[in-house]
C-alpha positions in Angstrom: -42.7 40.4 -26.5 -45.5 38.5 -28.4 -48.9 38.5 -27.2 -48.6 34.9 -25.7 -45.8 36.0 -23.4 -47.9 38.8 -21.8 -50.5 36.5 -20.5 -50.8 36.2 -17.0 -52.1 33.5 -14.7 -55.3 33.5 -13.0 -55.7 34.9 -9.5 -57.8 31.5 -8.9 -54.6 29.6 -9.4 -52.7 31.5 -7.0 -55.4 31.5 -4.4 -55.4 27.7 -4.8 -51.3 27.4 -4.2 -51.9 29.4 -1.3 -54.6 27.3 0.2 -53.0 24.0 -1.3 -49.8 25.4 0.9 -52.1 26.4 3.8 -53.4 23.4 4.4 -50.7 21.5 3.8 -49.5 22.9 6.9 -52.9 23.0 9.0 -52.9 19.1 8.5 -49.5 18.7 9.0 -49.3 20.4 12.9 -52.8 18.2 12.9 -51.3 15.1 12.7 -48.3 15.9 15.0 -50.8 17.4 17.6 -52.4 13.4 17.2 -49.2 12.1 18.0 -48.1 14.3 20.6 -51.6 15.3 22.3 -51.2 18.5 25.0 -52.0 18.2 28.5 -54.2 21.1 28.2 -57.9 20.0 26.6 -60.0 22.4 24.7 -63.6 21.9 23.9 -64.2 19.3 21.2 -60.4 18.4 21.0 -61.0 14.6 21.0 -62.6 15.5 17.1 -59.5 16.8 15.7 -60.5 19.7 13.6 -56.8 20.5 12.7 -57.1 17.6 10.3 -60.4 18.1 9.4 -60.1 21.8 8.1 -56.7 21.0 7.0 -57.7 18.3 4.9 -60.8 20.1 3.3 -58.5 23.7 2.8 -55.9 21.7 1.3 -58.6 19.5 -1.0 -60.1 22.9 -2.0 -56.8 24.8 -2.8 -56.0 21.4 -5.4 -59.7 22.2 -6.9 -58.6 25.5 -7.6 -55.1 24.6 -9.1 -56.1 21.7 -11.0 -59.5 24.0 -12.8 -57.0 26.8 -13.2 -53.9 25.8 -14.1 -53.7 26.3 -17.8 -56.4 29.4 -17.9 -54.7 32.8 -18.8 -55.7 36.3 -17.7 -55.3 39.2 -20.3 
């Protein structure tokens, strides 16, 4: 193996697939929950936070993917 095969990708990029994926599914079950509202309420429910930390996770995760997507560890 040469030395460019050995390189690894950064932890950061992972982290932001992860949160990229996370969110993806936060928003997801957010927008189906405004669709399809429960009977029971909970405090603040009218706001939606589902969408709201779905949408800044899964903004957050593309930061990391996008800054660390051609940076190699080792």
């Amino acid at each position: 193996m040469t030395a460019e095969e050995k390189k690894m990708k950064s932890i950061w990029f992972l982290v932001g697939l992860m949160l990229t994926f996370m969110g993806a599914i936060v928003t997801i079950s957010g927008v189906y929950y405004l669709f399809n509202p429960t009977n029971t309420k909970t405090a603040l429910a009218e706001l939606h936070p589902d969408l709201w930390w779905g949408g800044i996770i899964f903004i957050a995760g593309l930061i990391f993917v996008l800054t660390h997507r051609n940076k190699h560890r080792g």
